[in-house]
Backbone and ligand atoms as CSV (ligand in chain L), in Angstrom:
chain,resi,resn,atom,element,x,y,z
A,1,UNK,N,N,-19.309,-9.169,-22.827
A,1,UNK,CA,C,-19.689,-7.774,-22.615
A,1,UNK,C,C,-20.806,-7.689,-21.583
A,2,UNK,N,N,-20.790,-6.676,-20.696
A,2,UNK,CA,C,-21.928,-6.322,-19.933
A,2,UNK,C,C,-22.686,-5.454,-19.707
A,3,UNK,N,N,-23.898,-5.230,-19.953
A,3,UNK,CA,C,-24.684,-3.982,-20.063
A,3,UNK,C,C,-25.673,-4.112,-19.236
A,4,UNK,N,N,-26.198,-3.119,-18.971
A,4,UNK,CA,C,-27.032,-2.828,-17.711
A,4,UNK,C,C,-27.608,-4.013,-17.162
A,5,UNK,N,N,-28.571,-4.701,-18.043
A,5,UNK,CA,C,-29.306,-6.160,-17.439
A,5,UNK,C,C,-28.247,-7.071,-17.149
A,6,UNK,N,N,-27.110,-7.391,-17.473
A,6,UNK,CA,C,-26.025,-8.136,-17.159
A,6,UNK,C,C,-25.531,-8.296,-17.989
A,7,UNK,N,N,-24.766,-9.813,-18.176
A,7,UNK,CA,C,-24.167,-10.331,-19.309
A,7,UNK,C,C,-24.876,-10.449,-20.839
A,8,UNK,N,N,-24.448,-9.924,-21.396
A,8,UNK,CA,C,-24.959,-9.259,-23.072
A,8,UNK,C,C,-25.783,-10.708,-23.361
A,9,UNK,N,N,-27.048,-11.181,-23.637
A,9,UNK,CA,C,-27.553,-12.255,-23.730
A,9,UNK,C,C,-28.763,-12.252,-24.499
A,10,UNK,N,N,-29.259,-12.696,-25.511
A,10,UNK,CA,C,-30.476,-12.237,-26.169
A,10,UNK,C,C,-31.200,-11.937,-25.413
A,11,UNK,N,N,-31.938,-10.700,-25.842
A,11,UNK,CA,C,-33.104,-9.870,-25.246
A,11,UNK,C,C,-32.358,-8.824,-24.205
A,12,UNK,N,N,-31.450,-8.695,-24.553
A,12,UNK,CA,C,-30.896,-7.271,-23.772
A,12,UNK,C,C,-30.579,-6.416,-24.522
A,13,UNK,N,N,-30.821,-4.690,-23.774
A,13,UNK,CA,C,-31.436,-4.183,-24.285
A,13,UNK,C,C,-29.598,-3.029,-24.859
A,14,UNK,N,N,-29.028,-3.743,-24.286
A,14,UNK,CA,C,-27.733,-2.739,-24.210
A,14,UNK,C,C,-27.293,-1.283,-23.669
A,15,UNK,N,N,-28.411,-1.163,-22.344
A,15,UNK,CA,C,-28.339,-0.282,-21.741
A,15,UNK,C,C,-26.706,0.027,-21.026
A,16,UNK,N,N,-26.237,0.864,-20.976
A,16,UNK,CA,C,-24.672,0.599,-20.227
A,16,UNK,C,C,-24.849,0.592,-19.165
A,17,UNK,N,N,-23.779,0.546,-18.333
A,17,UNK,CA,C,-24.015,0.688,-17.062
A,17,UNK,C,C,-23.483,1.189,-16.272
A,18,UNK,N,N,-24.117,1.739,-14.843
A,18,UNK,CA,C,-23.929,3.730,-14.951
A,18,UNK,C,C,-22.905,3.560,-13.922
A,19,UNK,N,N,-22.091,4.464,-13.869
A,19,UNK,CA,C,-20.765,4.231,-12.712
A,19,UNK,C,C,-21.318,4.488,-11.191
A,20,UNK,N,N,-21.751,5.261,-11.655
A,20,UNK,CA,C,-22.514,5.392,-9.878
A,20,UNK,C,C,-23.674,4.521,-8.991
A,21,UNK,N,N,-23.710,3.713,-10.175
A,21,UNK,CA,C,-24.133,2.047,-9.447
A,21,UNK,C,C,-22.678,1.458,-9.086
A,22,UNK,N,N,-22.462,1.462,-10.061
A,22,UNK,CA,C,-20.910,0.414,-9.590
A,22,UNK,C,C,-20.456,1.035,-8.393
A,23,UNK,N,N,-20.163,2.433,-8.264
A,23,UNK,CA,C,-19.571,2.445,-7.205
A,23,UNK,C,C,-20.257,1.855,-5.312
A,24,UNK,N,N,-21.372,2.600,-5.925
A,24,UNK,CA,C,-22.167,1.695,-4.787
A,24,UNK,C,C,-21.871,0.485,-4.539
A,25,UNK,N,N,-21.760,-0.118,-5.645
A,25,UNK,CA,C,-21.742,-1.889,-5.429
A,25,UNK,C,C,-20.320,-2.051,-4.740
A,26,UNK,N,N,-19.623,-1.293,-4.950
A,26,UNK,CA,C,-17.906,-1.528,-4.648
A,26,UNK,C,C,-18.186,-1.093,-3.455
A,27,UNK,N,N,-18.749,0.006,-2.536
A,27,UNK,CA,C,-18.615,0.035,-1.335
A,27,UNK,C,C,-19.474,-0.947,-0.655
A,28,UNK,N,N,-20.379,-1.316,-1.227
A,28,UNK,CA,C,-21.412,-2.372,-0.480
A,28,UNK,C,C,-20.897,-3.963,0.054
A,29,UNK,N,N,-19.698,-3.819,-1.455
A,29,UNK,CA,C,-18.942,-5.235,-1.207
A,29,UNK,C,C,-17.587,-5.312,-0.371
A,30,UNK,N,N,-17.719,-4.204,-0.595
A,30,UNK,CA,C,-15.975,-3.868,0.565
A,30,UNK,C,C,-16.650,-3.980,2.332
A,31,UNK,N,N,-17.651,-3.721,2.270
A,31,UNK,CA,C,-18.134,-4.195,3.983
A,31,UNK,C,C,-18.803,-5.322,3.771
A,32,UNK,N,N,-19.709,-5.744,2.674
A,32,UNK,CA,C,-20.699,-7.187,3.611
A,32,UNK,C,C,-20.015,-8.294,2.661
A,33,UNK,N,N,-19.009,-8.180,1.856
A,33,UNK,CA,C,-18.522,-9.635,1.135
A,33,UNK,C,C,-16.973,-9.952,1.400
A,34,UNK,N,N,-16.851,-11.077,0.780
A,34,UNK,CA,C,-15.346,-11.297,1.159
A,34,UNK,C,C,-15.184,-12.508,-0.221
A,35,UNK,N,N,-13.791,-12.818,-0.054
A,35,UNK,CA,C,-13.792,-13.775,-1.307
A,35,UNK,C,C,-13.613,-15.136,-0.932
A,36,UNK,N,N,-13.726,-15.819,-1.002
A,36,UNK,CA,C,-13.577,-17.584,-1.399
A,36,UNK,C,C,-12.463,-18.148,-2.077
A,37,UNK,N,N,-12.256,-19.659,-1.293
A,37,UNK,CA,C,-11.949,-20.168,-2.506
A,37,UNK,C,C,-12.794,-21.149,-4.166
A,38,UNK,N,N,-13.875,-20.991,-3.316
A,38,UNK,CA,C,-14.804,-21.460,-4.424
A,38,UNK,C,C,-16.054,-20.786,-4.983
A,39,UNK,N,N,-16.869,-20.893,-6.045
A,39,UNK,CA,C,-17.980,-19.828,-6.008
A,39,UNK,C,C,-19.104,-19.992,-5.365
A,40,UNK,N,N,-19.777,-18.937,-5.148
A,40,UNK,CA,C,-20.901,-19.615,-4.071
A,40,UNK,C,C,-21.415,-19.235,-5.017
A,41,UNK,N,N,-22.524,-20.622,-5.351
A,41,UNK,CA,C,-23.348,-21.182,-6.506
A,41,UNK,C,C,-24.838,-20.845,-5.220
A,42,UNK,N,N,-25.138,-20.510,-4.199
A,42,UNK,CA,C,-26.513,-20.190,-3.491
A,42,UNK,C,C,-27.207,-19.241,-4.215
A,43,UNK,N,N,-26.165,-18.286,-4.520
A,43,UNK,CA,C,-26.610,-17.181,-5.313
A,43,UNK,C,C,-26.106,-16.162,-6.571
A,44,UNK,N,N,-26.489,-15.605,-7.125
A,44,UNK,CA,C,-25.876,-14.716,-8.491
A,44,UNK,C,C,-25.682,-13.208,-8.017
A,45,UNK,N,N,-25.063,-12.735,-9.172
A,45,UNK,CA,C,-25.217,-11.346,-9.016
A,45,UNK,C,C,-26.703,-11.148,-8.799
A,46,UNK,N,N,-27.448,-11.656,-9.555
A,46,UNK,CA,C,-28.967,-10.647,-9.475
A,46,UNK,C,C,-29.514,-10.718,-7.935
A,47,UNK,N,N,-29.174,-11.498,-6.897
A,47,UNK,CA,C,-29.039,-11.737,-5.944
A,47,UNK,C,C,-28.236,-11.089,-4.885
A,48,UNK,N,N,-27.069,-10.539,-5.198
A,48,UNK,CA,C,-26.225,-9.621,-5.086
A,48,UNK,C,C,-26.768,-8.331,-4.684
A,49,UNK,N,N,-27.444,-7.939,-6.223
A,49,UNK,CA,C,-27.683,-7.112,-6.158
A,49,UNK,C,C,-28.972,-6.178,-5.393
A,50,UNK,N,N,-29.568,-6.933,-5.402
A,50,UNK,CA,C,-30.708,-6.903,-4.149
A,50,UNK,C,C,-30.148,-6.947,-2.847
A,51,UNK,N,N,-29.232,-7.039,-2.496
A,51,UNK,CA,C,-28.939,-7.639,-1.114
A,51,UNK,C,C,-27.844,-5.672,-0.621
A,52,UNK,N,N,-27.770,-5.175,-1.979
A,52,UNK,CA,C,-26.745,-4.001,-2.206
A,52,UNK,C,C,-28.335,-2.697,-2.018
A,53,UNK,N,N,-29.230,-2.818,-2.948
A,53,UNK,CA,C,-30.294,-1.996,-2.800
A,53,UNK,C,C,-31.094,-1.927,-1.209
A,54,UNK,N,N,-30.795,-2.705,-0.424
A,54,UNK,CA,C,-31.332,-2.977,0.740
A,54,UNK,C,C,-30.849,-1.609,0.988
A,55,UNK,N,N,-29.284,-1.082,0.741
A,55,UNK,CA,C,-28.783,0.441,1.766
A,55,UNK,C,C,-28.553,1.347,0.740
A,56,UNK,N,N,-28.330,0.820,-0.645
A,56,UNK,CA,C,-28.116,1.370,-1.227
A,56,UNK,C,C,-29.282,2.359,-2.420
A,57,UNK,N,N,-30.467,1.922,-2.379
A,57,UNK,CA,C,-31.197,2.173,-3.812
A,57,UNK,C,C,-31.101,1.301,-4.864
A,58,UNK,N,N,-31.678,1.440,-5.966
A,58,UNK,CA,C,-31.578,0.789,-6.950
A,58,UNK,C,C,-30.206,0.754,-7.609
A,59,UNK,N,N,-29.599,-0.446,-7.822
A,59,UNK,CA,C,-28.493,-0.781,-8.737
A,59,UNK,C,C,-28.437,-1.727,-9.908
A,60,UNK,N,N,-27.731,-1.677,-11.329
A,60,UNK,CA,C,-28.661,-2.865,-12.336
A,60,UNK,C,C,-27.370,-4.206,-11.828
A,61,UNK,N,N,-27.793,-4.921,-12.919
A,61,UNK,CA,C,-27.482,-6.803,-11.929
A,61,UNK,C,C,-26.110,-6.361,-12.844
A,62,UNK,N,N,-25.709,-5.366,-13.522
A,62,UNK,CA,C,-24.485,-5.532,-14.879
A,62,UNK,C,C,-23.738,-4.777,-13.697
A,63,UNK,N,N,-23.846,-3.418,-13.309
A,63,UNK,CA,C,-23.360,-2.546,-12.192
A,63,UNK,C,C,-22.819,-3.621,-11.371
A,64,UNK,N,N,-23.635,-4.317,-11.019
A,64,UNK,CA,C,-22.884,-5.327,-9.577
A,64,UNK,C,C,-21.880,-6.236,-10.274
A,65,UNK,N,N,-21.994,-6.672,-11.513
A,65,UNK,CA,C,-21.114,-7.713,-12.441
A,65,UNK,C,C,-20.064,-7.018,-12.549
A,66,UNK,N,N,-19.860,-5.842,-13.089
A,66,UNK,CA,C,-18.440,-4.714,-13.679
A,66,UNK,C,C,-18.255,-4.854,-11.879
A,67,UNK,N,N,-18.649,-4.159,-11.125
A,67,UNK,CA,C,-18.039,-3.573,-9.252
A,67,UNK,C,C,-17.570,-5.153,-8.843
A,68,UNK,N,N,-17.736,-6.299,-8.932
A,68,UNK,CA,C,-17.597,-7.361,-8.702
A,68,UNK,C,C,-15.990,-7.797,-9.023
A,69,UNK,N,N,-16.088,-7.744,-10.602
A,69,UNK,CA,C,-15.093,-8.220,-11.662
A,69,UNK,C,C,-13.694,-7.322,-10.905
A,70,UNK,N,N,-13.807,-5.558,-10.902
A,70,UNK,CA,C,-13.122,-4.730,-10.356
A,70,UNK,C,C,-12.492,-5.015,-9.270
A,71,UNK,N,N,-13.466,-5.361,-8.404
A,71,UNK,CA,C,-12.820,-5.984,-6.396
A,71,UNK,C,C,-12.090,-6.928,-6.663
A,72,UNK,N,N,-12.103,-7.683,-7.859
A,72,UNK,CA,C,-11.074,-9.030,-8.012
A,72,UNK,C,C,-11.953,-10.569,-7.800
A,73,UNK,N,N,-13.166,-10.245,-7.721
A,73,UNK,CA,C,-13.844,-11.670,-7.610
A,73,UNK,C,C,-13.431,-11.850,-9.177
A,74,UNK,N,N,-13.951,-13.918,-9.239
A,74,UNK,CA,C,-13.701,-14.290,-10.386
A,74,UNK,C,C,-15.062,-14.713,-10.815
A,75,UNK,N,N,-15.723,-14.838,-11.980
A,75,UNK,CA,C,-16.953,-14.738,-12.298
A,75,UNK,C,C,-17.050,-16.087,-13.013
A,76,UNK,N,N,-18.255,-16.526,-12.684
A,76,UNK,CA,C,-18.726,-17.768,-13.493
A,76,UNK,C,C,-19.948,-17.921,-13.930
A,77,UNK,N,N,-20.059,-18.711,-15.178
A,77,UNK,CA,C,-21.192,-18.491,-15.369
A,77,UNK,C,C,-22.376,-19.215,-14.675
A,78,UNK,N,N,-23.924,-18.478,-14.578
A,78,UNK,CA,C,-24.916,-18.947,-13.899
A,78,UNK,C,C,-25.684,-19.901,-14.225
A,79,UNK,N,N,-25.478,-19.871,-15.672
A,79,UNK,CA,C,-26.238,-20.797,-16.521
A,79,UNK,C,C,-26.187,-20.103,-17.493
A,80,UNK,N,N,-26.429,-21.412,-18.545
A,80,UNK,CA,C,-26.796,-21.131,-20.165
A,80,UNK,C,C,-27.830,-19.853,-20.281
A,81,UNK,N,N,-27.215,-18.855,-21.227
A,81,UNK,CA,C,-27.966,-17.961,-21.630
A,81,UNK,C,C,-28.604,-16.811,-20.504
A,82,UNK,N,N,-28.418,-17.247,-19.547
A,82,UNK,CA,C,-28.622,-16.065,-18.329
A,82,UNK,C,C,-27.471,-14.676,-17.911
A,83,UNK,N,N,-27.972,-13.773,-17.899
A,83,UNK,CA,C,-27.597,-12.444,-18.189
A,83,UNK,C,C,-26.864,-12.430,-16.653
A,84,UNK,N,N,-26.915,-13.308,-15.740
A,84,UNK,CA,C,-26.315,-13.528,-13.969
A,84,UNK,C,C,-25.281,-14.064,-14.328
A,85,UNK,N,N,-24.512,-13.853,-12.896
A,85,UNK,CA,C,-23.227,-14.345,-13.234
A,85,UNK,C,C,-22.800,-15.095,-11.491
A,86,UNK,N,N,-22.179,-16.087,-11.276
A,86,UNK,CA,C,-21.837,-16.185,-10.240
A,86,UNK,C,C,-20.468,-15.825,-9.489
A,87,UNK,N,N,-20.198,-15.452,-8.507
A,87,UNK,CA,C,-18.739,-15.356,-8.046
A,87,UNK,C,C,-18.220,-15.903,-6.812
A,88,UNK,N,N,-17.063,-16.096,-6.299
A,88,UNK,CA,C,-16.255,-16.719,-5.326
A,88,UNK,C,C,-16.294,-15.469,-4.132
A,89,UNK,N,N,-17.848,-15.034,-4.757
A,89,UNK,CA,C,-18.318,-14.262,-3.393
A,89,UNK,C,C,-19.363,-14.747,-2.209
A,90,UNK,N,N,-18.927,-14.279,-0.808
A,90,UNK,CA,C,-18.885,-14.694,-0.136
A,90,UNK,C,C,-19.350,-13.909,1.364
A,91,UNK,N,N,-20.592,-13.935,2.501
A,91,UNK,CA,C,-20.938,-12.666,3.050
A,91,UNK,C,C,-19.679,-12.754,3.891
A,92,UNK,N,N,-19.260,-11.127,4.111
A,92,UNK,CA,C,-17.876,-11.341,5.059
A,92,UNK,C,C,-18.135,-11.559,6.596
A,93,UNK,N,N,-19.826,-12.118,7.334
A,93,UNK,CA,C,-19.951,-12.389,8.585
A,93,UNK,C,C,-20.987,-13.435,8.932
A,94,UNK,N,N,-20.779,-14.103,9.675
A,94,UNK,CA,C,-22.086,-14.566,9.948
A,94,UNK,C,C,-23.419,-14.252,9.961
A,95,UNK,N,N,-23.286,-12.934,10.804
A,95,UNK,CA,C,-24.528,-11.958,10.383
A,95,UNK,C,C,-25.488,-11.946,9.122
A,96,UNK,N,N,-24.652,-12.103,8.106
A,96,UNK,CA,C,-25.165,-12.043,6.771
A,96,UNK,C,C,-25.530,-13.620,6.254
A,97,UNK,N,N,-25.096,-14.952,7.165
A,97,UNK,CA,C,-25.064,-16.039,6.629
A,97,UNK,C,C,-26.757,-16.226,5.735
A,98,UNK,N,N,-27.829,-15.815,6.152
A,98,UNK,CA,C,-29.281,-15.612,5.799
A,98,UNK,C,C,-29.288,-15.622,4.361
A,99,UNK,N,N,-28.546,-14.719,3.776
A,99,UNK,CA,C,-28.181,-14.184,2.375
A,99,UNK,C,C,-28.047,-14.831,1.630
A,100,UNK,N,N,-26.988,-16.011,2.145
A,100,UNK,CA,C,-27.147,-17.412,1.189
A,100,UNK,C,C,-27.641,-18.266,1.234
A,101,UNK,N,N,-28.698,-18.559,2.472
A,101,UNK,CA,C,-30.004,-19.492,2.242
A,101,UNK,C,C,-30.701,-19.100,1.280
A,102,UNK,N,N,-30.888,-17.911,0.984
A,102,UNK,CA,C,-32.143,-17.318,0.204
A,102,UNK,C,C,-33.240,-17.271,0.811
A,103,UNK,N,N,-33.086,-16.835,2.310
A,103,UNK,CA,C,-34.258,-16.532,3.503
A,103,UNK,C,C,-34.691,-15.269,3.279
A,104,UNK,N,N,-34.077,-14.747,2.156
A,104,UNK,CA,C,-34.979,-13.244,2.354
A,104,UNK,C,C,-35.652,-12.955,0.827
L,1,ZN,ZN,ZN,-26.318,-5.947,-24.337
């Protein structure tokens, strides 16, 4: 299950999560991502999702997990007990290669 902070994980608060983040996240990922064949482990949704608030405003890390799952990425987990999630997402340009150093 996923609720606002992300993946349902002790200490969450079970906030839901609001569609009009997601949708943001779905247009954010339809221009700067693309899919893989493997997951890119550089970074998580919560990572993601920062990279979406840059044009977008605030969005929660669960919003980007549900808009993610939707586009057809496949989700993995980030680690034990972490509310992040990783995916076989991917920036769709060079432009964006920065994103997955974690230069910003
Ligand atoms: Zn929860």
């Amino acid at each position: 299950m996923v609720h606002a902070r992300g993946v349902c994980v002790d200490g969450c608060d079970h906030e839901p999560v609001d569609a009009g983040h997601v949708e943001k996240c779905i247009a954010w990922i339809r221009h700067h991502a693309k899919r893989g064949s493997v997951p890119n482990r550089w970074t998580t949704s919560y990572g993601w999702k920062h990279e979406v608030e840059r044009e977008h405003g605030y969005v929660s890390n669960g919003s980007l997990i549900v808009a993610a799952i939707r586009e057809g990425y496949t989700p993995h987990e980030a680690g034990l007990g972490s509310p992040n999630l990783c995916f076989n997402m991917w920036p769709a340009g060079a432009a964006e290669i920065p994103l997955i150093r974690g230069l910003r």
